[in-house]
NUVO-943506 format. One line per 5 residues: number of its first residue (from 1); their letters; for each residue z, y, x of C-alpha. Coordinates in pm, 1 decimal. Example, Ala and Ser with C-alpha at 12.3 -4.5 7.8 and 13.67 -1.06 7.14 Angstrom:
% residues 2
1) as) 780.0,-450.0,1230.0 | 714.0,-106.0,1367.0;
% end
This chain:
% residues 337
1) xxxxx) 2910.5,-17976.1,4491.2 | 3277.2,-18062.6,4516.3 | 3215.9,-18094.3,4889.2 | 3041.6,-17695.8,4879.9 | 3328.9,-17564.9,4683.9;
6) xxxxx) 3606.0,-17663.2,4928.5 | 3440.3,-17417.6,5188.0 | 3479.0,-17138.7,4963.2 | 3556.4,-16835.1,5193.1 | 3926.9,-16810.8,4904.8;
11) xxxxx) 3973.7,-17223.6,4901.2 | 3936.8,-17202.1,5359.3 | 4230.8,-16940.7,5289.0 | 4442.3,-17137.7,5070.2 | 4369.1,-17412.6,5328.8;
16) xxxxx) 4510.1,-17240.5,5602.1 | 4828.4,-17122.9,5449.5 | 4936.7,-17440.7,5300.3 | 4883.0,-17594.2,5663.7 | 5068.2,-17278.3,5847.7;
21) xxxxx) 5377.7,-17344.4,5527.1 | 5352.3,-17731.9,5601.0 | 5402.1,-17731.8,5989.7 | 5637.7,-17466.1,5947.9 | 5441.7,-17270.1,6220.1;
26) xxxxx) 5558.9,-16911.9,6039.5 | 5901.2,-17000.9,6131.8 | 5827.2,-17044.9,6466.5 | 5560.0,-16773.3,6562.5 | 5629.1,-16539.7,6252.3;
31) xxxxx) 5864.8,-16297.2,6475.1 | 5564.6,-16309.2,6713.7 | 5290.9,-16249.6,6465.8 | 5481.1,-15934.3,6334.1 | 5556.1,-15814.3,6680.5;
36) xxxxx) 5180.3,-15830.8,6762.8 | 5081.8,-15656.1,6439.0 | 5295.5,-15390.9,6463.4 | 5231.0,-15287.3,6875.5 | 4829.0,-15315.5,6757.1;
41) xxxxx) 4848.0,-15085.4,6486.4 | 5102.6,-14824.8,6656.1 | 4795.9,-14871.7,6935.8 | 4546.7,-14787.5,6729.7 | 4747.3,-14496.0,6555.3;
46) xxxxx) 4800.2,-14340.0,6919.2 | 4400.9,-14378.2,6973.8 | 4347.5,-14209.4,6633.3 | 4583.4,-13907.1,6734.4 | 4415.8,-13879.8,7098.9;
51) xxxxx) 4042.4,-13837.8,6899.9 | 4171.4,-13567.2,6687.3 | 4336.4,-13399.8,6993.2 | 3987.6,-13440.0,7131.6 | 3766.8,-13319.1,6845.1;
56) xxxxx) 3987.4,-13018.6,6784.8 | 4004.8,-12937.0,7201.4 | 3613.5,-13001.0,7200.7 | 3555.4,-12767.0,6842.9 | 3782.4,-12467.5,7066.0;
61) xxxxx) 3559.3,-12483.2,7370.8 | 3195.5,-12484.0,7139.0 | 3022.6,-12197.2,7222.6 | 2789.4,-12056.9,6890.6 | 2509.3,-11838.0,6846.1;
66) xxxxx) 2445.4,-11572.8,6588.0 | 2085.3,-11584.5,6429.3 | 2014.6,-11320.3,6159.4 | 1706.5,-11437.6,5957.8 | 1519.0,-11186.7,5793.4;
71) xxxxx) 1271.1,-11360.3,5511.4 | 917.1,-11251.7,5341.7 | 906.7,-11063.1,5082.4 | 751.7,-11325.9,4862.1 | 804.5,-11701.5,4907.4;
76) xxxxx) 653.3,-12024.2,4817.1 | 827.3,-12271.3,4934.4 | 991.6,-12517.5,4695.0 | 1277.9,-12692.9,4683.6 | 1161.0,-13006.4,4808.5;
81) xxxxx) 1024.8,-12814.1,5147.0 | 1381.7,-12713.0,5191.2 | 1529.5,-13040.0,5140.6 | 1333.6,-13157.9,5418.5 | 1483.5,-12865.4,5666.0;
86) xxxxx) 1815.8,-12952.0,5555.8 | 1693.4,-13309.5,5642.4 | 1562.0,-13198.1,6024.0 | 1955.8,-13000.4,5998.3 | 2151.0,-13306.0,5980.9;
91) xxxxx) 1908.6,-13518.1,6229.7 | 1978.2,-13260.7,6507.5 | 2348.3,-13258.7,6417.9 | 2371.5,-13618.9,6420.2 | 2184.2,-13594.8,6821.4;
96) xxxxx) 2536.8,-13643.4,6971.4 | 2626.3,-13749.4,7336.3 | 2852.2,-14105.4,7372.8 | 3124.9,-13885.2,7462.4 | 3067.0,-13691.3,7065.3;
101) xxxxx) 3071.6,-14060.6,6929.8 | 3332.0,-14233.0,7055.3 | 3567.4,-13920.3,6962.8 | 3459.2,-13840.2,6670.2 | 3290.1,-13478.0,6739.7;
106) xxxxx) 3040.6,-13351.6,6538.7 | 2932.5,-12970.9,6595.8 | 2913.5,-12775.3,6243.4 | 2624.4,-12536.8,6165.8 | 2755.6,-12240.9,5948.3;
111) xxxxx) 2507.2,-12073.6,5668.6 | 2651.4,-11709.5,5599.2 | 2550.2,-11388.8,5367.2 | 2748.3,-11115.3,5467.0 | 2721.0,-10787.0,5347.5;
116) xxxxx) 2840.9,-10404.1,5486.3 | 2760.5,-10035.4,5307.1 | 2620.4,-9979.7,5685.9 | 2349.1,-10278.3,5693.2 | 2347.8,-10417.7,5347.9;
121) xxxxx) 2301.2,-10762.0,5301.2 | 2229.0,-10990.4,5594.4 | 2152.2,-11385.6,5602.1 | 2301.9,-11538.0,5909.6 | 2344.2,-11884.2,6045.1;
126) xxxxx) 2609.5,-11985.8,6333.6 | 2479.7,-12320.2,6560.5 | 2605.5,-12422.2,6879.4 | 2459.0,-12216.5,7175.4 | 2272.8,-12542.3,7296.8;
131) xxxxx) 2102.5,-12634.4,7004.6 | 2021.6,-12252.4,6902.2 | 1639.6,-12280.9,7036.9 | 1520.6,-12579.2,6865.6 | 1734.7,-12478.4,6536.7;
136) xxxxx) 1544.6,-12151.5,6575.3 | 1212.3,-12341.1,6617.6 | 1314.4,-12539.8,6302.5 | 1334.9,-12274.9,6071.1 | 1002.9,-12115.7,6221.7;
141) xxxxx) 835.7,-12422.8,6125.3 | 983.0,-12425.4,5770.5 | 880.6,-12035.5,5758.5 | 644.7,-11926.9,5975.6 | 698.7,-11556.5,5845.5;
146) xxxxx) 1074.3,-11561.0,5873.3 | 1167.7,-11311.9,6141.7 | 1464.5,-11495.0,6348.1 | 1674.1,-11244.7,6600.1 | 2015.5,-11294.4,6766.2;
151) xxxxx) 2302.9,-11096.3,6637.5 | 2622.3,-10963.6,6716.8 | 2955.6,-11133.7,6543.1 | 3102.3,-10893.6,6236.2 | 3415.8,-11103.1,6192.5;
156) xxxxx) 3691.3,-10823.7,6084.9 | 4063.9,-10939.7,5912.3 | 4032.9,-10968.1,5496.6 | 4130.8,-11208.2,5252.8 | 4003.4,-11571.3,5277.2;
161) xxxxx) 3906.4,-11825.4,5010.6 | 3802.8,-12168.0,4994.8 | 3582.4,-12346.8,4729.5 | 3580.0,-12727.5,4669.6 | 3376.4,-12964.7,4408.6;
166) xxxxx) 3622.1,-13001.3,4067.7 | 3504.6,-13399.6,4110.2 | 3432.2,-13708.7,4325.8 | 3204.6,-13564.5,4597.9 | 2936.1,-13862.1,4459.7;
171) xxxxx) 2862.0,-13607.3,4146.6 | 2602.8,-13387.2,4199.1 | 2591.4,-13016.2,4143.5 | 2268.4,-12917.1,3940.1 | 1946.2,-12950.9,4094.8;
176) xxxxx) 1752.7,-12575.6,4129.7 | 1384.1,-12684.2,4142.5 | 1241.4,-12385.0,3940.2 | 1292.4,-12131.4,4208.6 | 1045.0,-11931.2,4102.8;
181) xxxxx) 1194.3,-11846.0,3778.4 | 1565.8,-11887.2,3870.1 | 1750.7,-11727.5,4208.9 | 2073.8,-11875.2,4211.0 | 2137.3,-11680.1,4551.9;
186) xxxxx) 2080.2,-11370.2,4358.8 | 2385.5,-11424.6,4122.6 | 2573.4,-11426.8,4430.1 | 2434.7,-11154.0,4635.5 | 2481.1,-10936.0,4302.0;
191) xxxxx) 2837.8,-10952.0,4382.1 | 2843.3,-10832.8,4710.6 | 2667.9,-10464.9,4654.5 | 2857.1,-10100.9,4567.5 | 3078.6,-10157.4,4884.2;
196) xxxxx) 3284.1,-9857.8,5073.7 | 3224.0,-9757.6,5417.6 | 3423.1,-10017.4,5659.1 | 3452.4,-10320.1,5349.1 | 3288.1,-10680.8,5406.0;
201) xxxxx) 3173.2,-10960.7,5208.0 | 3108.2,-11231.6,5365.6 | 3005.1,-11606.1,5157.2 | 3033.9,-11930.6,5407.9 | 2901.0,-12245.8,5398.3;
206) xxxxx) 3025.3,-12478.4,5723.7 | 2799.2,-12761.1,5722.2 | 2851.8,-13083.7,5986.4 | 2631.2,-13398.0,5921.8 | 2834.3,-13725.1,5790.0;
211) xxxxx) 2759.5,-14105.8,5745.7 | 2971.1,-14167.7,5439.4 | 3096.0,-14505.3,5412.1 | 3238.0,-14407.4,5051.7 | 2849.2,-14301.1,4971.8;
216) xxxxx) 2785.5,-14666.2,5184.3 | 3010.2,-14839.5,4900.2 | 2887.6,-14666.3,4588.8 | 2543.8,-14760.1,4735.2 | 2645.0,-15107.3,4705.4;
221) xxxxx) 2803.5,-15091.6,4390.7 | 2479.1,-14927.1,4250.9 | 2254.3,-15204.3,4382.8 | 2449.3,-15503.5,4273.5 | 2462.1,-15336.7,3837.6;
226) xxxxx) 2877.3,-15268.5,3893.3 | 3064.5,-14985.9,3701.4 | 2977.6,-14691.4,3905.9 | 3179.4,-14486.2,3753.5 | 3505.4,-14696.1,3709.9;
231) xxxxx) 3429.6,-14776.3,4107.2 | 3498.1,-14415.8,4153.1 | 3842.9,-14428.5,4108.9 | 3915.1,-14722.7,4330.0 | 4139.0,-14807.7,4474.2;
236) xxxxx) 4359.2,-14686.4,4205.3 | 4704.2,-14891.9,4308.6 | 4956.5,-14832.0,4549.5 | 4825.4,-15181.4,4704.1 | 4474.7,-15111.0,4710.1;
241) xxxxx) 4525.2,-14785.7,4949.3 | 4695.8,-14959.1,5148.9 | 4474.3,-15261.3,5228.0 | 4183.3,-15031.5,5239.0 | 4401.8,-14834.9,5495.9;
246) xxxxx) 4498.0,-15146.4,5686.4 | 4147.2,-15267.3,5683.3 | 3990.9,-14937.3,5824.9 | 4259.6,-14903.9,6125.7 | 4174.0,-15259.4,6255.7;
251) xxxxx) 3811.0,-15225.5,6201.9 | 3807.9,-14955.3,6461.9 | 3784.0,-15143.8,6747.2 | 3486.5,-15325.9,6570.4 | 3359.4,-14972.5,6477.2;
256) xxxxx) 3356.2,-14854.4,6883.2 | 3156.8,-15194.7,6976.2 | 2896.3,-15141.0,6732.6 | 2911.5,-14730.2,6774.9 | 2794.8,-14791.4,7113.6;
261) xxxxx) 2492.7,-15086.3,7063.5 | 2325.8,-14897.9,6770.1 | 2347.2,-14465.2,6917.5 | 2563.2,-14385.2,6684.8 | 2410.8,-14518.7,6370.0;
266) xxxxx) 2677.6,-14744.8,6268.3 | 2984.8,-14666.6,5991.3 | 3289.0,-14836.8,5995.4 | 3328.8,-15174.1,5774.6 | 3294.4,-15054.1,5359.3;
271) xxxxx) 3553.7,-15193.6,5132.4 | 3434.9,-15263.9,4821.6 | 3569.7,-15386.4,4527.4 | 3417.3,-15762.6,4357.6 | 3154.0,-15617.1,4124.4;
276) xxxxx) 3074.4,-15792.5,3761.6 | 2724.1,-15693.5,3586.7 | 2794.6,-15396.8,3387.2 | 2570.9,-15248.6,3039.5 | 2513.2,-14912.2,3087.5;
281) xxxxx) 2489.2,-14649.0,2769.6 | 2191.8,-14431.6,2863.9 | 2401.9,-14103.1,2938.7 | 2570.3,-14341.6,3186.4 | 2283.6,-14461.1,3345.3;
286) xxxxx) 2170.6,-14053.8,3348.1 | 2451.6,-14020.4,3551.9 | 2453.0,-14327.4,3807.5 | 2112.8,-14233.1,3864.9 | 2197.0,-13864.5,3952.3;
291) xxxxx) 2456.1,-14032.8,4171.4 | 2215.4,-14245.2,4342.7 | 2007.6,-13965.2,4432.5 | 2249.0,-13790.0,4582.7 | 2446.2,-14053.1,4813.3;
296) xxxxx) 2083.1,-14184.1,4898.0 | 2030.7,-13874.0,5100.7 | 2115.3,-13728.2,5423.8 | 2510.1,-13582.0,5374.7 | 2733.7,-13288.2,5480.4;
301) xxxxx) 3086.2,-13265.5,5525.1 | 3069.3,-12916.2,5310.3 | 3331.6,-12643.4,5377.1 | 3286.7,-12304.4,5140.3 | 3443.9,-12005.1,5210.7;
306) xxxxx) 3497.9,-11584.5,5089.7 | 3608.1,-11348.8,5333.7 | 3653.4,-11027.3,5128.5 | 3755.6,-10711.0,5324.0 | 3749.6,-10479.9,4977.0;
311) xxxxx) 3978.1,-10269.9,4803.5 | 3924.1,-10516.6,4462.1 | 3960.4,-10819.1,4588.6 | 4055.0,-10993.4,4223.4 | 3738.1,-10808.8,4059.7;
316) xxxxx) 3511.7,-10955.0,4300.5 | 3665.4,-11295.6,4329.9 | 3627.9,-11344.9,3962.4 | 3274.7,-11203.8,4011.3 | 3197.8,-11516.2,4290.2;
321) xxxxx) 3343.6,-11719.8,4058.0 | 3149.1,-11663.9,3776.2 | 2795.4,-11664.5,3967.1 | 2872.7,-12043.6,4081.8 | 2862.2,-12138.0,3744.1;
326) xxxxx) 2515.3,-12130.3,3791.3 | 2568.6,-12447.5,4016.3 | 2776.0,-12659.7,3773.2 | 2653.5,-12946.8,3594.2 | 2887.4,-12929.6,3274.4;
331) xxxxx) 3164.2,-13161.0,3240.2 | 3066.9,-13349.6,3586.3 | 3063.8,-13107.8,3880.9 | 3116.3,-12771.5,3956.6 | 3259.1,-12535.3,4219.4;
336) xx) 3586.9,-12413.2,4159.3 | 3857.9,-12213.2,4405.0;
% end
């Protein structure tokens, strides 16, 4: 047993630097060491700048197509039917070219109301011009009676706002599985009626398919019984950023290897913290399984966004406020400005 314990993976380390302090090898390849270590990660910074260069050159040149979707009167679908579509969504946005992987690029899909005096309210969706005939197909399969037709871009000059979660992404936003009694989209669209000739509302979602490896870790901290929720806040110190930092910029090089072997279904190396079994309370385990259901899904890298091209702009922001209440699950997650 003695024998096992010396081959710990933290006894092998304590090994090593008591040999490097005894032959006084630090001394004589320490300048070298440094030197090394700081050309590799002023490397790999200058690779990381190049791939956003890239992304953002590649997100100009995207060409998009308009498709205004005109739904049935009546509707059965359910919410699970539409979590499957939004599952097909980020499969076809995850379809990217070696070029897309080893830069980075992932083309966004954009889910838009918009609403004018002249042609009421209108459901739209922006995808890339490539993808527009299968995304199109997509949604016919989902609805067979949706009516799908390409239209022309409204975008005039307003006011912008953006919405974010008011927690941890891992939280979830309540679940709307009674649609038949409950329209949360009609909360919203209530606020975008009475305009004037020439105003605009216009409610964005920008959606672009991620592989989380902070939904990878919480995974992992789920299955092995840790403390979700303390987990959730790491790392906390000034230390633990920046190991977790270090760690990520020379695990790119790793990342690019195994990027190109597996299509693109690979994440970068998780960090994650040494996890002791934890006793839940059973509001806490409420929550960790919410959280589980949520990071155990396909995920989007969510932007939200109000263009309003009105005389009251503060009237109706408070109004768009106040209908994505209906989204918040209180005192965990909710969508603020």
């Amino acid at each position: 047993m003695e024998n096992l314990h010396q081959f710990e993976a933290r006894n092998l380390f304590n090994n090593l630097l008591s040999w490097i302090h005894s032959n006084n090898l630090w001394g004589h390849y320490g300048g070298l060491v440094l030197s090394l270590l700081g050309s590799g990660l002023v490397f790999i910074l200058f690779i990381l700048l190049l791939r956003k260069l890239a992304c953002l050159r590649l997100s100009l040149k995207e060409r998009y197509t308009l498709l205004e979707l005109t739904p049935p009167v009546i509707t059965e679908k359910q919410s699970y039917t539409t979590q499957q579509l939004f599952s097909l969504i980020h499969a076809l946005g995850s379809q990217r070219t070696l070029l897309y992987r080893l830069i980075g690029y992932t083309p966004s899909v954009s889910l838009e109301i918009v609403s004018t005096k002249e042609q009421g309210i209108r459901y739209l969706v922006s995808v890339p011009s490539r993808e527009a005939n299968t995304f199109k197909k997509s949604l016919l399969s989902y609805m067979p009676q949706l009516s799908v037709k390409t239209a022309e871009d409204y975008t005039q000059s307003g006011k912008v706002f953006e919405f974010k979660l008011s927690h941890h992404f891992a939280f979830p936003l309540k679940r709307q599985d009674e649609l038949a009694k409950h329209d949360p989209i009609a909360y919203i669209t209530g606020m975008m009626t009475k305009l004037a000739t020439d105003e605009l509302v216009s409610f964005q979602m920008v959606l672009a398919p991620i592989k989380s490896r902070e939904a990878k870790r919480l995974s992992n901290v789920i299955l092995y019984n840790g403390d979700v929720i303390k987990s959730l806040e790491y790392p906390s110190s000034i230390l633990g950023i920046l190991g977790k930092v270090l760690f990520e910029v020379y695990s790119i090089p790793f990342w690019v290897i195994s990027t190109l072997v597996s299509n693109g279904n690979s994440t970068t190396p998780v960090v994650t913290p040494k996890q002791t079994t934890h006793e839940k309370t059973t509001y806490e385990q409420d929550v960790v399984n919410a959280i589980n259901s949520k990071v155990d899904q396909p995920l989007f890298e969510v932007n939200i966004r109000l263009l309003l091209n009105v005389k009251e702009i503060s009237e109706r922001m408070r109004g768009f406020i106040s209908s994505l209440a209906t989204f918040a699950t209180h005192g965990r997650q909710s969508i603020i400005p």
